[in-house]
N, C-alpha and C positions, 0 to 999 in steps of 0.2 A: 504493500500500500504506500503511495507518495505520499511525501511529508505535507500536510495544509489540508487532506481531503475528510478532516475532521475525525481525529481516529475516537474510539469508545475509552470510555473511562478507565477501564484495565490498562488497556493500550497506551494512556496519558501516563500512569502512573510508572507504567515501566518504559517509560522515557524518558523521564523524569530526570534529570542528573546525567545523562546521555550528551557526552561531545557529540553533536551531527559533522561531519565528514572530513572531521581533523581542524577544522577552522581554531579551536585554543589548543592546538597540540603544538607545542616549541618543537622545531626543528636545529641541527645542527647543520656548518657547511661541510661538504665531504673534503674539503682540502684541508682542514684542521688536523690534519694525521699528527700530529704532536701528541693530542688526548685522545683516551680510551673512555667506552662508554661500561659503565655495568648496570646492572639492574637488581631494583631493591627485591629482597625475599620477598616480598610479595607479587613481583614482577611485574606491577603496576609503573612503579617511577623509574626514569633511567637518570640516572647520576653520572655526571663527565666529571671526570679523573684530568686534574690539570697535571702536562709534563713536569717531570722537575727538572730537565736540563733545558737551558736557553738556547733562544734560536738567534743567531746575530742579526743584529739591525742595522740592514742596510744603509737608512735613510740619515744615522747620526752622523753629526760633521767631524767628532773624530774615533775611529772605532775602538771599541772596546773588547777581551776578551774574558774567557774565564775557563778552568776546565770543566769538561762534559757539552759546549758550548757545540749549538751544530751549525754544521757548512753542506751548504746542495752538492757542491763538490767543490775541488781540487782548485779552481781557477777562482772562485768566490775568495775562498781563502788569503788565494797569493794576492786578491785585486785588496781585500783587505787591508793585509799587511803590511802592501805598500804607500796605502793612503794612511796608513798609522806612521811608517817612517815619514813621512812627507809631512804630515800633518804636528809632530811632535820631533823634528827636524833630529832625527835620528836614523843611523846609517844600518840599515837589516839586510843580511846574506841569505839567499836560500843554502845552506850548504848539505841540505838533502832532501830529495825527490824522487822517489820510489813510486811503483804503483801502489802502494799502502798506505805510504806515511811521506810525510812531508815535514823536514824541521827548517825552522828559521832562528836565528842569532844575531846579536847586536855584533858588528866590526870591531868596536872601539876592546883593546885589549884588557880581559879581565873583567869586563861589564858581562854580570851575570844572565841578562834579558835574555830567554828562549821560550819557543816556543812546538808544540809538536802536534799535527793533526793528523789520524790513522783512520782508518776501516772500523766502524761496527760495524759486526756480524750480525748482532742480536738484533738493532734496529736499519739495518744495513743504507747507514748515514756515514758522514763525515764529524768524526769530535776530537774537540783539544783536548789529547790525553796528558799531557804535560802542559805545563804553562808559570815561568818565573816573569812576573813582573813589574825586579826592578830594576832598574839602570843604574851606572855607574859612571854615565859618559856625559858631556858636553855637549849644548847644540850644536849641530854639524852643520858648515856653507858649502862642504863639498859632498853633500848626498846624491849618490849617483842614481837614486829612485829616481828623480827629477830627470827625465828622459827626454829628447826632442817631441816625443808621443804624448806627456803630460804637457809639455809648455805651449803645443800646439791645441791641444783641446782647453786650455787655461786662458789663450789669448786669441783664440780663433775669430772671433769676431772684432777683435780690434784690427788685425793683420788682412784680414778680408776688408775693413773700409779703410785702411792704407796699406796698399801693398808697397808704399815705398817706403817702410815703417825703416826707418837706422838700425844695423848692429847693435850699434854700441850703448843705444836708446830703450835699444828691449831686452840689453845684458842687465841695465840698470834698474828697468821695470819688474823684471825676473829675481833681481835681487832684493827689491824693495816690497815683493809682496809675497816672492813664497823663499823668500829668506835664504837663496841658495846660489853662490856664486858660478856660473857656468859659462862656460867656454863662447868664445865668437861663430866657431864651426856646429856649437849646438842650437845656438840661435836661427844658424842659417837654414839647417835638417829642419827645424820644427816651421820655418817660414816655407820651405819647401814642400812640405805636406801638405800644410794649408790651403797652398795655392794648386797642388795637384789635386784636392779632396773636391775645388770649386770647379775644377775643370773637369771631372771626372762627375760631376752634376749638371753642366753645362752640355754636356753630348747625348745627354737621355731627351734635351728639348728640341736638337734638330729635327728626331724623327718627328715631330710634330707640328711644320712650319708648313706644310700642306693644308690640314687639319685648323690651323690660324688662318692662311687665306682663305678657304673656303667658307668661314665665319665671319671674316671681315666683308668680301662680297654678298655674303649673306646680308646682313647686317647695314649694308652701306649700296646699295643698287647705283650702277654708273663709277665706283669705284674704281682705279687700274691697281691692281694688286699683283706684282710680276715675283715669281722666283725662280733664278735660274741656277741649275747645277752645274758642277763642275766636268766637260765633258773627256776631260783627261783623266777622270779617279774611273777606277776598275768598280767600285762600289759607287753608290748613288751619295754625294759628298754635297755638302751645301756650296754654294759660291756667294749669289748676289741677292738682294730684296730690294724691289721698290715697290713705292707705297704713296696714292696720292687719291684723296678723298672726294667723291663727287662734290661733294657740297662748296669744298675747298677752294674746287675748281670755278665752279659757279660763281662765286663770290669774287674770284678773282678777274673771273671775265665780265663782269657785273661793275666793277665798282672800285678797280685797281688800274693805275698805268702801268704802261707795258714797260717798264722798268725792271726789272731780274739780277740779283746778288748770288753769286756762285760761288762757292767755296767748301770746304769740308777739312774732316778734324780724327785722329787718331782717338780710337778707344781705350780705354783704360782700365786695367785690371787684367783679368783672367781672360777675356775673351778679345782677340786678335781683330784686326779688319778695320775700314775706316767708315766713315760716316760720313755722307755727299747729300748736302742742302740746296734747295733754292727757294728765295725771300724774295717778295718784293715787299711797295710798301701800301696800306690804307689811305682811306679819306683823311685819317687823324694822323698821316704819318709817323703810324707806327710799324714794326715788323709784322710780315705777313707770310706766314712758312705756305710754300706751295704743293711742295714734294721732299721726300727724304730716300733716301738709298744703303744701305749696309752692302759693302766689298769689299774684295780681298785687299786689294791697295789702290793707290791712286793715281793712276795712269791716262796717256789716250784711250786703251779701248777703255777701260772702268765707265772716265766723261762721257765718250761717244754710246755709250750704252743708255747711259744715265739722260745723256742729252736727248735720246731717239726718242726713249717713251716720253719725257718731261716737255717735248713741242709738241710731240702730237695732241697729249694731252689737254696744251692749252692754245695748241692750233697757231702757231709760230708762223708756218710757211717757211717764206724762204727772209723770213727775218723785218721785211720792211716795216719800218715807223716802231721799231723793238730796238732798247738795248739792253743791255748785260753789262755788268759789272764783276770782277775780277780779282784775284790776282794775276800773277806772271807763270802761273801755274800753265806749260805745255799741253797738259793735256786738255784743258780746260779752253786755251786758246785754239786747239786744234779742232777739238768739238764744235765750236760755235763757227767757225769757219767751215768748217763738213757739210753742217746741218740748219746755219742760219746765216748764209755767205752776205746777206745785203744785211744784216743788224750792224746797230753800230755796237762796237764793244771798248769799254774804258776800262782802267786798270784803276786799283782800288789806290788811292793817295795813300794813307796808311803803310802799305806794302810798297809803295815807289820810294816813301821815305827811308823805311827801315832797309831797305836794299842799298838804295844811296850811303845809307850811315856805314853798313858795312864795306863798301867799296871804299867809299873816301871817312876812313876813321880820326886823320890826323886834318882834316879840314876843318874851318870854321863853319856853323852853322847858317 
């Protein structure tokens, strides 16, 4: 009979005191393997058995040990260890590593600190069967725990927003926050990783630049969205991107003189290739980005690539009543001579000076 369809008074009565379908029955998680459940003589209540060895806590800032103390395994241990040397600037040796056991010791001569982690059987865990914890020794500036590998994931995000970070500026940062005097050539290993960890994240976004245009065009109707590969790589290799907004466009044939600023600027950082603009100016003259490009470098073809789609798209011709602005930059001169022979084209003042200064250095201005 369902529960509600009004049972008879017998029926009520021997329901009476009735958990229905576990709703106040306390449950445990099954990952707590540390306790043991028993049940009362009467077999009604189950009782949990707290462990009496400790389980290590991950999450303290500096670890602690104790013996009977458990490890998931062997590598927990040593990542421990070493965050304990580091952490209490003190210098620890594995000086044995077995499939069983594992001991560790302070360097410093006569400093009694060890410790030893082995195999239970019985709960077929990792515990500190031994364990002395006290020292005899002096903070240490030359602890070799302090690895290119720690000082790389310690300054990893300062090293990533300057990769032109000084030697000698992140020997002294190193020594001023994790108190450990180290070498010029470790500073360089640990910048070296950093910048290989960005670039080795960097390559999982190319397969995805199909995937981008195709949502850009989505997204933006009348859009020229171009990506060209490299047709020399035996694999499908990225090369170029240009990228120029319908709307962009509109607006500029709308409400802009045909005036055009050409120039482009090296990337920085982890990712190689340059970057190829063209500006004119608004009604309020101000900048007015029209198109942008990413290449391998910056050359004739690079321009003349970057030039083909960037007239057709705002309908150039062959240049008349248009000009450009510059630098001295060949490829850039060569482009617009290709592909807009009747424009007029001037050289950016800025760049005529700075060329002059360098040619004539001992002149007067």
């Amino acid at each position: 009979m369902l529960l509600g369809e009004g049972p008879s008074s017998g029926g009520a009565e021997e329901l009476e005191g009735v958990e229905v379908d576990g709703y106040d029955t306390s449950y445990y998680d099954s990952t707590d393997n540390e306790d043991s459940f028993d049940e009362e003589d009467d077999g009604c209540e189950i009782v949990r058995k707290h462990s009496v060895h400790h389980r290590f806590d991950s999450s303290a800032a500096v670890p602690t040990f104790c013996v009977g103390m458990r490890f998931g395994n062997k590598f927990e241990f040593k990542q421990a260890v070493k965050d304990y040397g580091i952490q209490e600037r003190k210098c620890i040796k594995f000086v044995k590593d077995e499939g069983y056991r594992v001991r560790a010791k302070c360097t410093w001569p006569n400093c009694p600190w060890v410790i030893i982690l082995s195999t239970n059987s019985r709960h077929e865990s990792w515990q500190v069967a031994s364990f002395n914890s006290e020292h005899k020794c002096p903070p240490r500036r030359d602890n070799r725990l302090v690895t290119a590998n720690r000082i790389a994931n310690r300054f990893e995000k300062i090293i990533k927003a300057n990769p032109t970070w000084n030697m000698a500026m992140m020997k002294e940062t190193v020594l001023e926050e994790m108190l450990v005097d180290v070498s010029i050539s470790k500073c360089k290993r640990a910048k070296r990783i950093v910048l290989d960890r960005t670039m080795d994240a960097t390559k999982g976004e190319y397969s995805k630049v199909f995937e981008y245009q195709a949502e850009l065009l989505r997204s933006n109707p009348g859009s020229t969205v171009v990506v060209k590969l490299d047709p020399d790589a035996e694999k499908p290799t990225f090369l170029r991107f240009y990228m120029c907004f319908a709307a962009i466009k509109r607006g500029f044939m709308a409400g802009c003189r045909k005036v055009i600023g050409l120039d482009g600027c090296f990337f920085k950082g982890a990712t190689n290739g340059e970057l190829l603009c063209a500006l004119g100016r608004d009604a309020n003259n101000q900048m007015y980005l029209i198109a942008w490009a990413v290449v391998e470098k910056e050359n004739i073809d690079s321009w003349r690539w970057f030039c083909e789609l960037l007239f057709r798209d705002i309908d150039v011709g062959d240049g008349e009543d248009w000009v450009f602005i510059s630098d001295q930059q060949k490829g850039i001169l060569n482009a617009v001579e290709y592909w807009a022979p009747r424009a007029e084209h001037r050289n950016c003042a800025r760049h005529i000076y700075a060329n002059w200064k360098k040619t004539f250095r001992d002149k007067d201005r």
